[in-house]
C-alpha positions, 0 to 999 in steps of 0.5 A: 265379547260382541252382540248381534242379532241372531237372526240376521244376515244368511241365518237358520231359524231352529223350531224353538224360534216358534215352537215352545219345546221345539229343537235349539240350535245346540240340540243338533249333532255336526252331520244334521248340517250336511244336506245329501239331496237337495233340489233348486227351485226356481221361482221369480217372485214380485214384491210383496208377492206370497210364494204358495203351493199351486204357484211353485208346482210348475217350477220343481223340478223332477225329483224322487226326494230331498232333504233340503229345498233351495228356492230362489226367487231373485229377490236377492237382487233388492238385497241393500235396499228398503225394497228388500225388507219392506216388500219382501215376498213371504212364503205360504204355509201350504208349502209346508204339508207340499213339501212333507208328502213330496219329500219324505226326507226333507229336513230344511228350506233355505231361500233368497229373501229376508223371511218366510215372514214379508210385512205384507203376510205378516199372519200367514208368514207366522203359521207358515213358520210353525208349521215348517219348525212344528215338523222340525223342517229348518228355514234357512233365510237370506241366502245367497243364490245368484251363483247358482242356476237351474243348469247347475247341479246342485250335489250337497250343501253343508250348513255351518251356523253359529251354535250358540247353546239354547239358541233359537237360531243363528248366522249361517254360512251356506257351502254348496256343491256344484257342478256346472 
């Protein structure tokens, strides 16, 4: 037996995390997981700084669609300090109906800071989260990124989250495919 926070470390966070009838972790099937289209954003952010829609324009690159949107900010480089946790950027909620109408595919976003959610934008982290799980767009949070950059090419990504039954989300280990 052990106890852990599920939300901790690289995890994804389901819609049940904000939405009341929203999808468990436990609700989808192993091929949910595999992510065939995804596209790296790039996008330094500064402490405390709100990721929005006009912000990260200029940084997608060209793409028709994609299933998953990977953005890395390079906040990761915080990760062990007070710094990561205290000024982490937060993410708008604009990004939201951006990505829906830019992507017809979109399933999920994963990034490289503690949360959709920084103390700074504490209400607007909130709306952001509903707004994403409110369209059954999973957030992958946490993530790992200095490996990768924008002269990768970036293949598929398979999720592996714990899956614990009625779970509104869980660790995660992130496996992408890359070439350079």
């Amino acid at each position: 037996m052990f106890s852990m926070d599920n939300h901790l470390g690289t995890h994804v966070d389901a819609p049940f995390h904000f939405v009341k009838d929203g999808l468990r972790i436990s609700d989808y099937k192993a091929c949910d997981w595999i992510f065939n289209s995804p596209v790296l954003i790039e996008k330094s952010l500064e402490p405390g700084e709100l990721l929005t829609q006009e912000s990260i324009e200029e940084s997608l690159p060209e793409v028709d669609d994609a299933d998953i949107v990977i953005i890395k900010t390079g906040f990761e480089k915080y990760r062990g300090t007070n710094k990561y946790w205290e000024l982490a950027p937060g993410y708008s909620s604009d990004l939201c109906n951006y990505f829906l109408n830019k992507f017809k595919s979109i399933k999920a976003i994963g990034f490289d800071s503690i949360s959709l959610s920084s103390l700074k934008h504490r209400d607007e982290g909130r709306i952001a989260h509903k707004e994403f799980l409110s369209n059954n767009i999973r957030i992958f949070e946490d993530l790992q990124l200095s490996t990768i950059s924008s002269k990768s090419k970036l293949h598929s990504i398979v999720a592996l989250p714990l899956v614990i039954d009625g779970s509104d989300g869980g660790p995660c280990t992130i496996i992408a495919n890359i070439s350079k």
